[in-house]
Structure formats: C-alpha cells, structure tokens
N, C-alpha and C positions, 0 to 999 in steps of 0.2 A: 514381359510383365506389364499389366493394364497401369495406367498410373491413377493418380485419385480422382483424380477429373471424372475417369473414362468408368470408374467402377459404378453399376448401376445400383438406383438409390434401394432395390427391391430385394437387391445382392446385401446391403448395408445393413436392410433392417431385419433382416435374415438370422445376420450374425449376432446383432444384439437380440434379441430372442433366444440365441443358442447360448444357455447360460452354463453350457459342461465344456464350449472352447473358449478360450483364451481370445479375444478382441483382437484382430490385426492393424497393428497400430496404421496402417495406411488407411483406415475407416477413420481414423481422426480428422484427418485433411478433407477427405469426403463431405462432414461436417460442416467447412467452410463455405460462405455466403448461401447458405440455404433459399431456396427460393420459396415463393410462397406454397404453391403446388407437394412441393418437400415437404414443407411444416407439415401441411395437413396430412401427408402420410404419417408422419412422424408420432403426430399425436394421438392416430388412431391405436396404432401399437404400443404406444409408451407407458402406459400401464400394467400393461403385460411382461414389461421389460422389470425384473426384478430389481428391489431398493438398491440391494449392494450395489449392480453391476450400472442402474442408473449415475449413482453416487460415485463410483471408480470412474466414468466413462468423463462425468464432469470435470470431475479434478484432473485426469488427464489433459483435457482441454483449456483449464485454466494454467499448465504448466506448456503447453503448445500456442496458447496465446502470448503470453510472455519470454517466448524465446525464435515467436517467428510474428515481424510483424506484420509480415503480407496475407496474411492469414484474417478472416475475420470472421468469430464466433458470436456477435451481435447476436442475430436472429434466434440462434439454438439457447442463447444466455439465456434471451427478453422467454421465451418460448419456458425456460426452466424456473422461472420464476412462480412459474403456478403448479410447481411440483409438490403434490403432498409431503413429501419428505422435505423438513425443515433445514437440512444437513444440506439438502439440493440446492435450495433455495440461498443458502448460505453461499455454495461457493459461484452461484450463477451472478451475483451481487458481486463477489470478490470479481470474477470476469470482467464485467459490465463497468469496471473501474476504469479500465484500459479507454473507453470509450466517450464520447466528447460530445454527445447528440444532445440537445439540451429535451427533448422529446421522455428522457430517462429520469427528467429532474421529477414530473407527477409520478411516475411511478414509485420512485423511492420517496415522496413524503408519505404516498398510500401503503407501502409498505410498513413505514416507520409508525405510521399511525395506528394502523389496525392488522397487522399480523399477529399471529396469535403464540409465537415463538419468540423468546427475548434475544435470543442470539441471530435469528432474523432482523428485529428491530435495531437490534447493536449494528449488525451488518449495512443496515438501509443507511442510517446514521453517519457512519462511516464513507459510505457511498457518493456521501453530499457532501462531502467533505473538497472533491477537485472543483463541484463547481464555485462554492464559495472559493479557492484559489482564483477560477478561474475570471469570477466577476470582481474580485481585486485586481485583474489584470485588465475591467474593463471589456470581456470576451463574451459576458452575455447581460441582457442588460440589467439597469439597477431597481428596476422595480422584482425583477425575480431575484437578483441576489438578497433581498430586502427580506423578501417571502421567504428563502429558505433559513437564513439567517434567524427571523423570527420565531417560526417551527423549531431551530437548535435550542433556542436562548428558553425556550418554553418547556424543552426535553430537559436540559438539563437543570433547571430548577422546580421540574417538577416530581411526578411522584412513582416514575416508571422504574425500572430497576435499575441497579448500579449499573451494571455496564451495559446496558443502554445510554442510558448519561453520560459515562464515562466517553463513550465513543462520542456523543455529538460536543462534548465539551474538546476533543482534539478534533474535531472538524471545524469546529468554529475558534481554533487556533489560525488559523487561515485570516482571520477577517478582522476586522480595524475597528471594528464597532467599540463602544467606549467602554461599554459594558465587560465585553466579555476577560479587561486585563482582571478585575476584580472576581469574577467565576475562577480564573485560573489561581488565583493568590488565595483565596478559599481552599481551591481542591489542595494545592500544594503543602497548606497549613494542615493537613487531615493525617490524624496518627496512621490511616488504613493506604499501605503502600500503592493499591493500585491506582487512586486517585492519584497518589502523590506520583505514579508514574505518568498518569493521563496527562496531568498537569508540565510533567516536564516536555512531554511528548507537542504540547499543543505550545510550549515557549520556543522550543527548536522551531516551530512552522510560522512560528510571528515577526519574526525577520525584527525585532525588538531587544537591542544590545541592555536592553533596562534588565535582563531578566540573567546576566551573566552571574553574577552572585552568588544567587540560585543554583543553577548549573553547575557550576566551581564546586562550591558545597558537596553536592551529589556523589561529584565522582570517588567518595570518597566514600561511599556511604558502605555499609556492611552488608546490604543487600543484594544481591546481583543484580536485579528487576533494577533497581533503580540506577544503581553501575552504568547498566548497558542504555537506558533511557537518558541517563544525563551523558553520553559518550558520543551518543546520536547528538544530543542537541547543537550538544560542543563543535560542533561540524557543521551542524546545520546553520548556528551564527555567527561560525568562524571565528571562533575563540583562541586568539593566539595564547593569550594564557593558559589554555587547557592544554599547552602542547607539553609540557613536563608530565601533567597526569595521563595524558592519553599513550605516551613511551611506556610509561609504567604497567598501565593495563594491557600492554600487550603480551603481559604474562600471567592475564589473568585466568583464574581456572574456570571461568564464564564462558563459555563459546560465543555467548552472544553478544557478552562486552568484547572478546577480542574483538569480533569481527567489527561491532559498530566502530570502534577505533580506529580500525584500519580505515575504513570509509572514514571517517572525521579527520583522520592527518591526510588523507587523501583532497578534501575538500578546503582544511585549512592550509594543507605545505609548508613550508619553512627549514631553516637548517635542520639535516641530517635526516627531514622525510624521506626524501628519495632513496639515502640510499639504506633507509633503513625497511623498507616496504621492497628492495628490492632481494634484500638478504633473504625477505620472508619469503620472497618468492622461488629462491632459487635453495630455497631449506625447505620448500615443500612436500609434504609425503604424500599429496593424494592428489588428484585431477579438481576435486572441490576446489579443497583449497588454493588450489594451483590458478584455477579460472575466476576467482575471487581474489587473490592479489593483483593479478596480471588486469583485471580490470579498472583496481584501485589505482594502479600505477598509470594506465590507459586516465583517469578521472583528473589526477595528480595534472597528466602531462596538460590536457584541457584546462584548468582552473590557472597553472605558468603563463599558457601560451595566454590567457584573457589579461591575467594581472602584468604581463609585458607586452602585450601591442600596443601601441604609439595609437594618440588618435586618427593621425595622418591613414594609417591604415586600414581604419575600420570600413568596411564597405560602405560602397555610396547605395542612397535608396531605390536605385534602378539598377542595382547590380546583378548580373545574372548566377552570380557562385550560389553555388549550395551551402547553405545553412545550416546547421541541427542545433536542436535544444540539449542541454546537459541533462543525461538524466538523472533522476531525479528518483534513489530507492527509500520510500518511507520507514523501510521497515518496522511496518506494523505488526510485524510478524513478531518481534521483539516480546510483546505482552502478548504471553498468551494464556486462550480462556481456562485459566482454572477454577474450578468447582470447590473452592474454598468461600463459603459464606461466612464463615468464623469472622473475618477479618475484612470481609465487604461491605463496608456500612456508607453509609450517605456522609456527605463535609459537612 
C-alpha cells in the first residue's frame, strides 16, 4: 500500500473531483506541507471541486490537525481562505489557530475588516485572539500587539455585529490593557446571555483573580450557556472555591457544563478530585468519554506534579530535557453560533 507521501498529487486531485466516491481518508495526509508547485495545481481545480465536498474535505482537516501534530495544513489553510464559500473560510481560520507565524496576523485584520460574511469576521477575531496571548508573553513584538489590540478595542465598541464583537471582546480577554476590564464589566452587566457568556469567557483568559465573584455567581445560573462558560473559567483561574459547585455539576444535564467541569477540577485539583474523575473514568460508556477523562486525569497528574516540585528541581537554563507546554483547550466550542437574534443585542 503506497503511503501518503508516495500518492501522487494528480492521483489526489482526481479523487476530489470524483464527488460519487467517498474521499480516502489517506488523501488527507497527502494534504500536508503542500508545496508551492501543489498549491498551483490545487487551485486550478478547486472550483470544480464541489461546495459540500470542499467544505467536508476542510473540516476533516481541521480535525487531523488537532490530533496529529506532525502534520502541517498551513499552506492548504492560508490557500482556503480565499474560498468563496464562507463556511470554508470559517473553518480554514479555525485551522490557522494551531499556527504561530506572525505573517497570519495581516491576514486576519483584513479579514476582520472587510470580509463580507459576519461569521467570517467573528472567526478572524477570534483568530487574533493567541497572538494578543501571545504578545503578553512578550513572543512578538509590542508595537504589533499594540495594533492588533487597537483593531479589537475598535470592533468591539463599534457598530459591526454582535458576534463579531462578541469574539474580539474574548480575544482581547488575553491582554492587560486598562481598558479592556471595563468592556468586560459592560458585556457581563447585559440582560442578553451571549454577551454575558463572552464576557465570562474572556474573565477565565485574564488570569485576574478580581473577577471570581462573578464566576461563583454563574455557576449557578439557570442557563446552561452560561453554567458551562462560568465552569470553564473556574478552571481557568483556578478557583478553589468553585470546587463544591464544579462536584455538583458533574450531574449536570448539560454536556457541555459536565464536560467543562471535569477539565476545571482537572486544572484546579484538590481533595477528592483524583479520585473522583477517576470513578468517571472507569464508569465510562463510550471511547469519547473515556479519552476525555483519561485526558483530564493525564492534566490533573501535570498541574500536582508543577504545584509539588521543589524549586531545587526546576531545570537549569541549559538543561537539555525536554519540556512541553500544558495544553491549553479554550473551548470555544462551548458557545455556539446560534441564529437567535431575538436576544442578540448590543451591551
């Protein structure tokens, strides 16, 4: 059997044209580090390549990017971004998250600016949301985190649609700027729950213990939306308080508050996490579920081992051991877009 490497690209674009078989999912891999030569076949036929099956082929890809990371769909993302289908373009952005190139940051203010799709815009928004992390870390410099920052602070008080706004106001949860505690105290004060979840969303990302209160409050609320947003944050600030209400929700009839739960007593620990995320694990009924405790427990075991090393042991700065970052699941997927304007209004 050829492996992906070996399958030629003539062979690849063949099969997406063939829109009465089934995709062989080893054409995915194919996919990877595109070269430039590639592209240009690519784009010759990708029009001809039907909406659905362009649209399937993406999201496929965005689920192969985040379960391999040796993989890299950069080029075929950046390439997807000038898809007429809006949907495409959405999830080429959601891709392009995974990716660290600061060459990415003009593209998504151009997007944000003048696409002609709000869920595109929402998306770009969104998009800029790691590098403003990223220039709190110092990672790229302050005159562009300055820029993109100013771009957010200007989306979300101005006049583009709610969730447009709504997304750059949790991207600019990220950033310290003085401004943006009062945007969040705005959104959070707004009768219209998805603000009021943006808002929790972007207090979890500001590593700002001022906002527990808030949070506390939440997890209590009647909504799920907002349930599973204040459940996330609770984790995300490590809210040892929230550990009686996050026991609690782990019977909630919310999927998506259980699940933020688990990750948030994962993140925070304390008596009786362990072994109660391990009960979950081993009462599992499905492979999901099953790879999503056994994870949290994997996050749990990480977060002990940091809060118990001595400093004696922290590596020296010419150490050669291997390192890795914790990751780090936003779960943005949490709010999702619904076509409810009834209740979408501006703070």
């Amino acid at each position: 059997m050829q492996s992906p490497a070996e399958i030629p690209f003539n062979q690849l674009l063949d099969a997406l044209l063939d829109a009465e078989t089934p995709l062989n999912p080893r054409y995915l891999y194919r996919l990877s580090d595109l070269e430039k030569a590639e592209l240009e076949q690519l784009e010759k036929v990708w029009p001809r390549v039907p909406a659905w099956r362009r649209l399937a082929l993406m999201e496929d890809i965005e689920e192969l990017n985040e379960a391999d990371m040796l993989l890299s769909f950069e080029s075929l993302s950046r390439f997807a971004l000038r898809d007429e289908d809006p949907k495409v373009r959405v999830v080429a952005l959601r891709t392009l998250w995974d990716y660290e190139e600061t060459s990415l940051i003009p593209l998504f203010l151009e997007m944000l600016a003048a696409d002609q799709n709000e869920q595109v815009r929402a998306a770009a928004a969104s998009a800029l949301g790691r590098f403003i992390y990223a220039g709190e870390l110092e990672e790229i410099p302050e005159k562009t985190l300055r820029q993109i920052e100013d771009v957010l602070l200007k989306t979300v008080t101005g006049n583009d649609a709610p969730e447009v706004r709504r997304s750059a106001l949790e991207s600019l949860g990220f950033s310290s700027r003085a401004e943006v505690d009062g945007l969040i105290r705005n959104a959070f004060a707004s009768e219209d729950k998805y603000w009021k979840a943006s808002a929790l969303l972007a207090m979890g990302r500001s590593a700002n213990q001022e906002w527990q209160p808030q949070v506390l409050a939440m997890l209590e609320s009647n909504l799920p939306l907002l349930r599973s947003e204040a459940a996330r944050a609770a984790g995300e600030l490590e809210i040892s308080e929230a550990l009686p209400f996050l026991f609690d929700l782990l019977d909630d009839p919310d999927d998506n508050t259980r699940q933020a739960s688990i990750w948030s007593l994962s993140q925070i620990g304390g008596e009786g996490v362990r072994e109660t995320l391990q009960q979950l694990y081993e009462e599992a009924d499905n492979d999901l579920d099953a790879a999503f405790l056994e994870s949290a427990l994997d996050n749990l075991a990480f977060n002990e081992g940091v809060q118990m090393m001595p400093l004696f042991d922290l590596p020296e700065a010419d150490s050669n051991d291997d390192w890795y970052e914790e990751y780090d699941d936003d779960w943005d997927n949490l709010i999702e877009n619904e076509n409810d304007e009834e209740g979408d209004q501006a703070f």
